[in-house]
PyMOL Python script that loads the backbone (N, CA, C, O; Angstrom):
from pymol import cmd

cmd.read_pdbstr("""\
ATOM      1  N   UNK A   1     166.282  30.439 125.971  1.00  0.00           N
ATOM      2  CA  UNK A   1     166.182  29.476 124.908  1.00  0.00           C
ATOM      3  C   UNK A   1     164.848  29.628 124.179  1.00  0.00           C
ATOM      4  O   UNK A   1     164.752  29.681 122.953  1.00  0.00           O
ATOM      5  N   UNK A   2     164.078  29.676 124.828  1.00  0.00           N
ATOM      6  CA  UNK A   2     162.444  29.812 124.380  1.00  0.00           C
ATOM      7  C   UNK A   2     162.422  31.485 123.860  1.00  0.00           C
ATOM      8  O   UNK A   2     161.468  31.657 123.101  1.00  0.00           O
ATOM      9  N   UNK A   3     162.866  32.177 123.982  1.00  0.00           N
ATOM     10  CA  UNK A   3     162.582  33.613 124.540  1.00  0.00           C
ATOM     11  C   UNK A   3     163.362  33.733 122.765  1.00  0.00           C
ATOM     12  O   UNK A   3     162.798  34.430 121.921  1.00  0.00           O
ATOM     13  N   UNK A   4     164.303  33.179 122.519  1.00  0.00           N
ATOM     14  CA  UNK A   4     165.421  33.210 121.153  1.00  0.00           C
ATOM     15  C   UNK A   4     164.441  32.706 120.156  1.00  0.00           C
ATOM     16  O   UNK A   4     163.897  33.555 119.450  1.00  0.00           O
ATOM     17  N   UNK A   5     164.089  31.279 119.965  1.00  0.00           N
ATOM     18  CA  UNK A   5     163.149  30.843 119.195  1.00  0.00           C
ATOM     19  C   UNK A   5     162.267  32.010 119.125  1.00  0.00           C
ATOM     20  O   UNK A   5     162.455  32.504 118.013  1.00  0.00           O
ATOM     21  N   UNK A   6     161.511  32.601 119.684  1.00  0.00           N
ATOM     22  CA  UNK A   6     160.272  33.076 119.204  1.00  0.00           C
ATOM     23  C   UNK A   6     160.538  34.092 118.860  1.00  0.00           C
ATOM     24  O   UNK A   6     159.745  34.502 118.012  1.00  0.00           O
ATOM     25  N   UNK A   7     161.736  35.131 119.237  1.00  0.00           N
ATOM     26  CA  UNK A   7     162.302  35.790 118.566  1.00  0.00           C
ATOM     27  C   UNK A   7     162.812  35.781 117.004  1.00  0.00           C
ATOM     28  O   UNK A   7     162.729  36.688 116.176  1.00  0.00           O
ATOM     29  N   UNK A   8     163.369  34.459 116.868  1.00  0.00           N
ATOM     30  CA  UNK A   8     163.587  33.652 115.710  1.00  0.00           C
ATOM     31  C   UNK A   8     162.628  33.640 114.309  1.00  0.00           C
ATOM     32  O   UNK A   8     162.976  33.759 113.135  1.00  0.00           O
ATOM     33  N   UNK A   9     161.470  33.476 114.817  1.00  0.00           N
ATOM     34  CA  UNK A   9     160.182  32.919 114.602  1.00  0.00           C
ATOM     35  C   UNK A   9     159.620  34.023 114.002  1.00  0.00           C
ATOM     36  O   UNK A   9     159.435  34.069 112.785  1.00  0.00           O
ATOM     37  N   UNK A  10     159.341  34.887 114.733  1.00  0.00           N
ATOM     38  CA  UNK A  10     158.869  37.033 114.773  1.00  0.00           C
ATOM     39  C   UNK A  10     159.321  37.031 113.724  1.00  0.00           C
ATOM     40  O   UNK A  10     158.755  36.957 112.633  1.00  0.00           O
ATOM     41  N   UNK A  11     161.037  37.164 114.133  1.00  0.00           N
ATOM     42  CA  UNK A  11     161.892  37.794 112.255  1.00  0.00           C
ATOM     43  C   UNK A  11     161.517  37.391 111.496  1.00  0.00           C
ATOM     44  O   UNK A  11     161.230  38.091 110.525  1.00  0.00           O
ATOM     45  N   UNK A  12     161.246  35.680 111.494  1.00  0.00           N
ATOM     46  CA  UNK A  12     161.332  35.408 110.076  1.00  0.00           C
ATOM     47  C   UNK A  12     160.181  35.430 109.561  1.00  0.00           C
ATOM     48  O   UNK A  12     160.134  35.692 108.359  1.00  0.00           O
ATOM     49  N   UNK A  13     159.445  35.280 109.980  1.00  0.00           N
ATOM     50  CA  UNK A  13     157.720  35.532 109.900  1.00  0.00           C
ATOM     51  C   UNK A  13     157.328  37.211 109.078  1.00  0.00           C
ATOM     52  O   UNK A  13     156.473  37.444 108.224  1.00  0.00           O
ATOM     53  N   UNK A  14     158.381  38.219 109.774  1.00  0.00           N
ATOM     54  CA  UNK A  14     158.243  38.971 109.377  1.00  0.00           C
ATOM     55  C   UNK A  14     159.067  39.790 108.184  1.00  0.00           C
ATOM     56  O   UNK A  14     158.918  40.742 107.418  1.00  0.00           O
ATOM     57  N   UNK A  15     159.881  38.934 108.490  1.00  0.00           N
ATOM     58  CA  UNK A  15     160.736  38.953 106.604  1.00  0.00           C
ATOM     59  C   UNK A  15     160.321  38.693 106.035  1.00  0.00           C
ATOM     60  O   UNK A  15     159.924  39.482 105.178  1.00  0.00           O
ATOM     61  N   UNK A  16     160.036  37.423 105.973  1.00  0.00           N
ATOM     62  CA  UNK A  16     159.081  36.582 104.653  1.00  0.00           C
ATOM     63  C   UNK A  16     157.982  37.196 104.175  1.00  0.00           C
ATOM     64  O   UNK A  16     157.611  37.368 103.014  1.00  0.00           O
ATOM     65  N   UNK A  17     157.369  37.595 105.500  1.00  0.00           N
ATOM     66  CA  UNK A  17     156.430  38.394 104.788  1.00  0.00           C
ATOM     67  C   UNK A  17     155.776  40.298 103.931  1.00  0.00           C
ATOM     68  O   UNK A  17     154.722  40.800 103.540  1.00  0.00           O
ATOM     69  N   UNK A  18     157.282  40.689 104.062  1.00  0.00           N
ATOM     70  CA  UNK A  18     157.702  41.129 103.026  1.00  0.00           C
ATOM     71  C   UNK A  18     157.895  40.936 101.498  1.00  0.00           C
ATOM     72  O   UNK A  18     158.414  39.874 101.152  1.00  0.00           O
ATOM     73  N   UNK A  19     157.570  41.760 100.618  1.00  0.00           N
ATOM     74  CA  UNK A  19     158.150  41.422  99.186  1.00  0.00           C
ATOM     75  C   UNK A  19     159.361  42.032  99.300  1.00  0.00           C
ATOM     76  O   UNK A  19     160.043  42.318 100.284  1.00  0.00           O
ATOM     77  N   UNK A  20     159.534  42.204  97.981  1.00  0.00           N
ATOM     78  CA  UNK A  20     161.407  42.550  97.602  1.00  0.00           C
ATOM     79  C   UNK A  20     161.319  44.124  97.828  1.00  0.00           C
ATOM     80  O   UNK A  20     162.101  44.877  98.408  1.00  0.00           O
ATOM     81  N   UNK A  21     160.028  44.392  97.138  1.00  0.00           N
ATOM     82  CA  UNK A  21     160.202  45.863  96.934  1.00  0.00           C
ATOM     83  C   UNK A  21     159.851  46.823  98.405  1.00  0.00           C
ATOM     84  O   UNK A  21     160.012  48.017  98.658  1.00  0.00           O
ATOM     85  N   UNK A  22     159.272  45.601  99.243  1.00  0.00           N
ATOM     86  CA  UNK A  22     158.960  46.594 100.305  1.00  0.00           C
ATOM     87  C   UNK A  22     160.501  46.264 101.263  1.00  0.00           C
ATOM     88  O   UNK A  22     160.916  47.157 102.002  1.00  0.00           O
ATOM     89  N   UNK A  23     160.991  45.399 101.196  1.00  0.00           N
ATOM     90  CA  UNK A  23     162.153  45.606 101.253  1.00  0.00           C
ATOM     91  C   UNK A  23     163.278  46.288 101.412  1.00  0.00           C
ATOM     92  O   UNK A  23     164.012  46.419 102.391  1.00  0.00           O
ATOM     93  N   UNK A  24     163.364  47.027  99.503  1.00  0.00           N
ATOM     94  CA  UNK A  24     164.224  47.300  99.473  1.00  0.00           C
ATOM     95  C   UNK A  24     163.726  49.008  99.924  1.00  0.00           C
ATOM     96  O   UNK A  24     164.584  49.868 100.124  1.00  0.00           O
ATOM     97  N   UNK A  25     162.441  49.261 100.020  1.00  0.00           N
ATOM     98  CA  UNK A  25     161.731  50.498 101.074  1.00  0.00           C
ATOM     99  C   UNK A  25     162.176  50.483 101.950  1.00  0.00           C
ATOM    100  O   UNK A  25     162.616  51.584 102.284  1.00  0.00           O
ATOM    101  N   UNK A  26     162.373  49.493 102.805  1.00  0.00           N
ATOM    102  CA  UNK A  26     162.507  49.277 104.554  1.00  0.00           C
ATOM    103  C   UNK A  26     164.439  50.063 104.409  1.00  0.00           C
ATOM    104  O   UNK A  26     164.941  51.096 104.851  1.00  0.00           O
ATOM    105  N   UNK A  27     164.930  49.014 103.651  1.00  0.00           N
ATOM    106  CA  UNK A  27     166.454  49.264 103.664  1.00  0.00           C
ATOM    107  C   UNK A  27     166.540  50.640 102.908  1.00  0.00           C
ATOM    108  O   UNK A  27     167.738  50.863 103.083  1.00  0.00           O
ATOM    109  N   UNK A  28     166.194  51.441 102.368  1.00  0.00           N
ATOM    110  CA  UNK A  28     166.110  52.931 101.777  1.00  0.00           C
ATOM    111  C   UNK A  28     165.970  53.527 103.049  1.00  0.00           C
ATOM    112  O   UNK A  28     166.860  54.341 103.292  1.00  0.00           O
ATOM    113  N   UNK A  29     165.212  53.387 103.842  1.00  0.00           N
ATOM    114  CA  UNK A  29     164.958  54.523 104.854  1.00  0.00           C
ATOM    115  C   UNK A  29     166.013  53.952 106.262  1.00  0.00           C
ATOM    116  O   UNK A  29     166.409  54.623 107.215  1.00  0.00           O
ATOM    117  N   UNK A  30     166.219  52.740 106.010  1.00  0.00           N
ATOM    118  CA  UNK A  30     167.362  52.693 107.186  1.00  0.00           C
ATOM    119  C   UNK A  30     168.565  53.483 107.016  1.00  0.00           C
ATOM    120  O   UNK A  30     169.030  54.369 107.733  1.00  0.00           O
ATOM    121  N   UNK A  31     168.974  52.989 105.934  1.00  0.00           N
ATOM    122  CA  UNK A  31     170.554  54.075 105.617  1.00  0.00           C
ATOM    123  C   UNK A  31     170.298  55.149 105.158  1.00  0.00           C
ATOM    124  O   UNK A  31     170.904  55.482 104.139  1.00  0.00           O
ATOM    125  N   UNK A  32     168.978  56.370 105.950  1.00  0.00           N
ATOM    126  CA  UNK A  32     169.165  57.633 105.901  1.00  0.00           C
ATOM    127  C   UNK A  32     169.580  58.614 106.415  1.00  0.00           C
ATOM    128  O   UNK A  32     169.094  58.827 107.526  1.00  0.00           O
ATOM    129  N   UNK A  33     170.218  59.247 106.103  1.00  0.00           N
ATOM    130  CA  UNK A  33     171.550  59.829 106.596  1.00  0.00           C
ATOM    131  C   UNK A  33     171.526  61.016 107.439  1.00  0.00           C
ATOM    132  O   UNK A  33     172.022  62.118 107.203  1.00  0.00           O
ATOM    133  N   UNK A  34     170.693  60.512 108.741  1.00  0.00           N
ATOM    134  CA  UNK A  34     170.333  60.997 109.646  1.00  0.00           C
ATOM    135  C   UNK A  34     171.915  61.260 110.975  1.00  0.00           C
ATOM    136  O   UNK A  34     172.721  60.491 111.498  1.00  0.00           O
ATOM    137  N   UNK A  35     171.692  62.595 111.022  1.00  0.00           N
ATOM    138  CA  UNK A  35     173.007  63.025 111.641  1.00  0.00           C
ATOM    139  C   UNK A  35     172.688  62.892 112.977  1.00  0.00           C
ATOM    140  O   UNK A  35     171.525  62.706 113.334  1.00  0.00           O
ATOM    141  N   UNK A  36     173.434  62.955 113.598  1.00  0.00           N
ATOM    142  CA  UNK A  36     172.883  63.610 115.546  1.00  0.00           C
ATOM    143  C   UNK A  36     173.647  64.953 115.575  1.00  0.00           C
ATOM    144  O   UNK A  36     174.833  65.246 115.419  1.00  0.00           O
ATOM    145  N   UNK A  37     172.431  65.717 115.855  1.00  0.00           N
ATOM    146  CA  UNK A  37     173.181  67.585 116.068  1.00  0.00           C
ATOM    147  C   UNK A  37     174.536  67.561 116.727  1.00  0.00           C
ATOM    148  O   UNK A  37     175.135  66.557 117.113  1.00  0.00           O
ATOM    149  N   UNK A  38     174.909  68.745 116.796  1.00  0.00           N
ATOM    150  CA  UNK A  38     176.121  69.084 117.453  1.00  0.00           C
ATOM    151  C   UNK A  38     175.423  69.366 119.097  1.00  0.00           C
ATOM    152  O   UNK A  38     175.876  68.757 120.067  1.00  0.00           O
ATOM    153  N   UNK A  39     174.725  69.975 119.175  1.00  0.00           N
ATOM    154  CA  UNK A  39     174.167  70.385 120.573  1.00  0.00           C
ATOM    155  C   UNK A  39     174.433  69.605 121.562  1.00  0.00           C
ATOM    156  O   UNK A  39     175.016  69.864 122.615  1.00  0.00           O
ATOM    157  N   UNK A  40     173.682  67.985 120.933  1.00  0.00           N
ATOM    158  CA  UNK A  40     173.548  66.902 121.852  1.00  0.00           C
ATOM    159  C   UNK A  40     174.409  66.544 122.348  1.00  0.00           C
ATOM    160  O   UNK A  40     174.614  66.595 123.561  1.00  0.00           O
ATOM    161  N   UNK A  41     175.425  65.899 121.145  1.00  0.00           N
ATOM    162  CA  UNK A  41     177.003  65.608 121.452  1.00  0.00           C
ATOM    163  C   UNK A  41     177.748  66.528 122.412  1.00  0.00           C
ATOM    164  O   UNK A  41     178.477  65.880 123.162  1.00  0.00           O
ATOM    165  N   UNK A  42     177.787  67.959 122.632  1.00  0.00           N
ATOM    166  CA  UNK A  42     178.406  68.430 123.522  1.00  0.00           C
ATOM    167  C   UNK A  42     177.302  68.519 124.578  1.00  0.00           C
ATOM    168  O   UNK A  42     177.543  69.687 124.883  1.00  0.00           O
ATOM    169  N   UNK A  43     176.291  68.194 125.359  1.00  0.00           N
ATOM    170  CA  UNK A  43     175.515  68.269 126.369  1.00  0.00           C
ATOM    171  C   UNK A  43     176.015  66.574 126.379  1.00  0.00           C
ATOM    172  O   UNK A  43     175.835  66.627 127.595  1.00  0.00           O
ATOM    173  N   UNK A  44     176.263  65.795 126.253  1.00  0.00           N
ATOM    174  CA  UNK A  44     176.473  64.555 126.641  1.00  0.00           C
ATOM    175  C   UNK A  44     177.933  64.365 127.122  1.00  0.00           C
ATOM    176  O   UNK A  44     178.181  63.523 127.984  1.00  0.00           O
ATOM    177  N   UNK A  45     178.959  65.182 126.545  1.00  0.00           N
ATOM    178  CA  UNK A  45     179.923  65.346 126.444  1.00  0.00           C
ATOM    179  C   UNK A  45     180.140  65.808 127.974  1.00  0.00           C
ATOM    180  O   UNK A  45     180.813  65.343 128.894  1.00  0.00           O
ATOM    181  N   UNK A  46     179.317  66.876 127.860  1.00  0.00           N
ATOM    182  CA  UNK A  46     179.451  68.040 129.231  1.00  0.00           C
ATOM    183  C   UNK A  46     179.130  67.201 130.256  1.00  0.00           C
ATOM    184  O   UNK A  46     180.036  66.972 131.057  1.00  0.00           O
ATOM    185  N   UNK A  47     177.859  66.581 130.470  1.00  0.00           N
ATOM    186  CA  UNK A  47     177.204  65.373 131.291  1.00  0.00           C
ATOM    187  C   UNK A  47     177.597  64.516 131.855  1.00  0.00           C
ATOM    188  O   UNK A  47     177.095  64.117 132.906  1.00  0.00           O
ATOM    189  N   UNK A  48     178.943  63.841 131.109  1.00  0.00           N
ATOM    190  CA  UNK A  48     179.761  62.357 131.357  1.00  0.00           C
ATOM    191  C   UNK A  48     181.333  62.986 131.989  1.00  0.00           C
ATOM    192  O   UNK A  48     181.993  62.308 132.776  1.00  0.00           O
ATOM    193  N   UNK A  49     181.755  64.253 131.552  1.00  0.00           N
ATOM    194  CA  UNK A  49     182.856  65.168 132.104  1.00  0.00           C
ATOM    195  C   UNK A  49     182.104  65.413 133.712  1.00  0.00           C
ATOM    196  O   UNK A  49     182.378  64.816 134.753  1.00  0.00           O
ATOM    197  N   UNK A  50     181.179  66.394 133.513  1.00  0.00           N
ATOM    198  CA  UNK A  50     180.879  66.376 135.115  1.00  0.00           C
ATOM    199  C   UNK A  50     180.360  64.765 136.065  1.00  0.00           C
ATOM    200  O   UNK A  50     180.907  64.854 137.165  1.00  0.00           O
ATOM    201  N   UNK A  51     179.768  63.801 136.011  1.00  0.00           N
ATOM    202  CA  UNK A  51     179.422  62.850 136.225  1.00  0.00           C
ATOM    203  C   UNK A  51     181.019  61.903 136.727  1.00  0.00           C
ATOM    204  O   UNK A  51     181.246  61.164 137.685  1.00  0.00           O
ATOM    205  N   UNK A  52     181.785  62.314 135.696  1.00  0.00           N
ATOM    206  CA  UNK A  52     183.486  61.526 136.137  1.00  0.00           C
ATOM    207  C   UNK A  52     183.901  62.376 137.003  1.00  0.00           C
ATOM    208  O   UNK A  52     184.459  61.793 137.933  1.00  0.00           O
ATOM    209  N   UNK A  53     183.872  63.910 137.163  1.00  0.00           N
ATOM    210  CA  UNK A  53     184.251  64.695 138.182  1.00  0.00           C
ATOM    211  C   UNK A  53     184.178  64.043 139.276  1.00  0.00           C
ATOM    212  O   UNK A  53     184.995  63.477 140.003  1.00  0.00           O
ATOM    213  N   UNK A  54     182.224  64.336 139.286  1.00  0.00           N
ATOM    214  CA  UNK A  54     181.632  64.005 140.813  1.00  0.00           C
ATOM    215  C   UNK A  54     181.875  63.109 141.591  1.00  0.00           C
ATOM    216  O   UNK A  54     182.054  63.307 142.792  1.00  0.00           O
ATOM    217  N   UNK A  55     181.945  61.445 140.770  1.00  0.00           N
ATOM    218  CA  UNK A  55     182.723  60.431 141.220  1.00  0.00           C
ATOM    219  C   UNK A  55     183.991  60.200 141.437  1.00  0.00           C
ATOM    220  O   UNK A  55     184.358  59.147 141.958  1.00  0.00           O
ATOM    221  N   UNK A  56     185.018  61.368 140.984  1.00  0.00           N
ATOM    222  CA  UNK A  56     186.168  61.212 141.464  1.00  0.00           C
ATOM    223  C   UNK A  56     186.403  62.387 142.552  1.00  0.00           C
ATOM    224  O   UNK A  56     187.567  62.512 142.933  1.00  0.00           O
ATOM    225  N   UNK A  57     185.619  63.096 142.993  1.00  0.00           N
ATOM    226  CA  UNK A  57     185.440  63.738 144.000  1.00  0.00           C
ATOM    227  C   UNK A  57     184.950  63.003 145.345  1.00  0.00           C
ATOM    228  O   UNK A  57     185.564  62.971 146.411  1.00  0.00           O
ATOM    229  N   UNK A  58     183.545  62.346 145.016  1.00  0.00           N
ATOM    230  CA  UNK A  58     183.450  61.678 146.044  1.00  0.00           C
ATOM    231  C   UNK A  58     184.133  60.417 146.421  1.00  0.00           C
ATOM    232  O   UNK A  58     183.543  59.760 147.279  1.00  0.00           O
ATOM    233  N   UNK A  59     184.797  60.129 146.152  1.00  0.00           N
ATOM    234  CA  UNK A  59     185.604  59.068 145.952  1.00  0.00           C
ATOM    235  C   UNK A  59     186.869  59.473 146.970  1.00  0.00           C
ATOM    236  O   UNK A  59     187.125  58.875 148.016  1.00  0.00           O
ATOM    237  N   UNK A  60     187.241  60.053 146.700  1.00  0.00           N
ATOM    238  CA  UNK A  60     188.387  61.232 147.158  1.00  0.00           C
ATOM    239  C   UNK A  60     188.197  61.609 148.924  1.00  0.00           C
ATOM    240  O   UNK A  60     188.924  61.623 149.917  1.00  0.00           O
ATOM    241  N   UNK A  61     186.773  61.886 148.597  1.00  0.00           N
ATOM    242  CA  UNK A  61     186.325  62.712 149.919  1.00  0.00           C
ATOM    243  C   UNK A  61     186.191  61.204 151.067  1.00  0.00           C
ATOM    244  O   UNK A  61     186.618  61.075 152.214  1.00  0.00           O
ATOM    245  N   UNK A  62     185.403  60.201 150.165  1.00  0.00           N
ATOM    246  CA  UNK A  62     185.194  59.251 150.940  1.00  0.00           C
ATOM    247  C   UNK A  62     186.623  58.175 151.823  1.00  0.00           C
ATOM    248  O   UNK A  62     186.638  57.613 152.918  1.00  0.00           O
ATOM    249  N   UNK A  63     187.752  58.287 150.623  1.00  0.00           N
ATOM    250  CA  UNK A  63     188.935  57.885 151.099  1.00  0.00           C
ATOM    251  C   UNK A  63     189.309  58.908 152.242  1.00  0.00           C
ATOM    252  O   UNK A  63     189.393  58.464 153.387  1.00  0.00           O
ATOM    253  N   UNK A  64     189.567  60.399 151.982  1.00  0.00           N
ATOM    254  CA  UNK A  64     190.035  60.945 153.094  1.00  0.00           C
ATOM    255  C   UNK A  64     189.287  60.717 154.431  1.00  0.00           C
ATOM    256  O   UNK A  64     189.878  60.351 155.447  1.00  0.00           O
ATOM    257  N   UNK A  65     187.894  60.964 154.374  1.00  0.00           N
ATOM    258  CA  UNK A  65     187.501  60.241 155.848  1.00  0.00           C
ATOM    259  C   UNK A  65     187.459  59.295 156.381  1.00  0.00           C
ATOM    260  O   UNK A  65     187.259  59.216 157.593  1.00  0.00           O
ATOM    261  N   UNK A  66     187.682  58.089 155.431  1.00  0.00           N
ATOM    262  CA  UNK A  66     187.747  56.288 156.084  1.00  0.00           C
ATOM    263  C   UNK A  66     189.474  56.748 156.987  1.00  0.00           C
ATOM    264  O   UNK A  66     189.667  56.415 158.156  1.00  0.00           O
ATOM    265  N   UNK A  67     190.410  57.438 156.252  1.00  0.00           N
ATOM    266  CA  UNK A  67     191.431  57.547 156.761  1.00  0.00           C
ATOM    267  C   UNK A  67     191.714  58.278 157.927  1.00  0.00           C
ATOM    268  O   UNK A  67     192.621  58.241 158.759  1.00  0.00           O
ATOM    269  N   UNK A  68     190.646  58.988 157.761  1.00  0.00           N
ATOM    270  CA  UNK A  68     190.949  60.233 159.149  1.00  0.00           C
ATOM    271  C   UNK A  68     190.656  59.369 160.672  1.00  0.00           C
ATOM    272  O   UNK A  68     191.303  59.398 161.719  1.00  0.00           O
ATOM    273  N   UNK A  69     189.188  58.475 160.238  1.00  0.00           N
ATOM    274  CA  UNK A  69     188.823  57.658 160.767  1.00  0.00           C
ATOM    275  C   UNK A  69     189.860  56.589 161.890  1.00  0.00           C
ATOM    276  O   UNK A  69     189.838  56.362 163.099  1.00  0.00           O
ATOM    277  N   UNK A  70     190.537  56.225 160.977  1.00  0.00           N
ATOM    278  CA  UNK A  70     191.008  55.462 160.955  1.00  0.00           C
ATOM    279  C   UNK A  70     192.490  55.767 161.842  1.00  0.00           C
ATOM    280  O   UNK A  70     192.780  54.999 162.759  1.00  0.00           O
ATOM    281  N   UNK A  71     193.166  56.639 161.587  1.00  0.00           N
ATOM    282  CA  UNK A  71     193.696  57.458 162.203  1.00  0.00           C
ATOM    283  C   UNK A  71     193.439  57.836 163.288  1.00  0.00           C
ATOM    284  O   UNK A  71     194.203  57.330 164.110  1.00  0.00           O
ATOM    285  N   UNK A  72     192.287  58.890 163.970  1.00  0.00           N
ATOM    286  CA  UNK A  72     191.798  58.581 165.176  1.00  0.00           C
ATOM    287  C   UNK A  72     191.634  57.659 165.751  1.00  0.00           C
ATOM    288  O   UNK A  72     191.828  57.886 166.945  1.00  0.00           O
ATOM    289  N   UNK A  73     191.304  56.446 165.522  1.00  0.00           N
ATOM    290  CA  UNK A  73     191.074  55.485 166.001  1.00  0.00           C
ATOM    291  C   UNK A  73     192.342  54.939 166.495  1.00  0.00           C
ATOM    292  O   UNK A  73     192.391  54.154 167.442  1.00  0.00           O
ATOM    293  N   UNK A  74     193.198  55.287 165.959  1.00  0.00           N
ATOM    294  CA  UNK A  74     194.723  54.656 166.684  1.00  0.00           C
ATOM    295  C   UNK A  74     195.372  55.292 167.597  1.00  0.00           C
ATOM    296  O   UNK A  74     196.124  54.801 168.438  1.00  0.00           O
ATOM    297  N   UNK A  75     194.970  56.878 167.381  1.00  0.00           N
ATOM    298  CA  UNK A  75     195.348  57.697 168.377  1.00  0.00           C
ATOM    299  C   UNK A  75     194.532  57.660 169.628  1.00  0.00           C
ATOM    300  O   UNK A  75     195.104  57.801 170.709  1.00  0.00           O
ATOM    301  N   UNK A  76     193.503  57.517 169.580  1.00  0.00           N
ATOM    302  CA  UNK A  76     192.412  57.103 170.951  1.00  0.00           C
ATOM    303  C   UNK A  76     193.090  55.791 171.311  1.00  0.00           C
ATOM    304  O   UNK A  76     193.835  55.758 172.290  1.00  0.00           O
ATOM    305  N   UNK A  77     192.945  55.065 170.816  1.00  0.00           N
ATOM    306  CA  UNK A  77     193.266  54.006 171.136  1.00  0.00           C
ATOM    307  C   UNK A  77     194.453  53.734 172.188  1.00  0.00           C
ATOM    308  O   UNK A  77     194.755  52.581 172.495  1.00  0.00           O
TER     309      UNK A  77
END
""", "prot")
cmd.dss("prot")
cmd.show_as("cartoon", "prot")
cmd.util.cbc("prot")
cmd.orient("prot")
């Protein structure tokens, strides 16, 4: 609640104290038409493909041994 207000407070403090023209500077360089390479996109791509692998590997591995487990355990039993 406190943490919003002063947040609140910052912006507007710092809008206002802007003119128009520095403004319409600020908003010129926001919508510049800044791409993200191709490189990145496929190294992130590649990153989140292996990362879903690994977790559905270990995942996998971890079910088959709770079961094996588990299994022995009935046969000892």
């Amino acid at each position: 609640m406190i943490i919003e207000y002063i947040n609140a407070t910052w912006f507007s403090t710092i809008v206002l104290a802007l003119t128009p023209s520095d403004r319409w500077a600020a908003a010129k360089h926001f919508n510049s038409d800044s791409t993200i390479p191709g490189w990145f996109i496929w190294s992130v791509g590649i990153a989140l493909t292996v990362l879903a692998v690994s977790i559905i590997a270990v995942t996998y591995k971890q079910r088959s041994q709770r079961a094996r487990r588990a299994s022995n355990h009935f046969v000892k039993g």
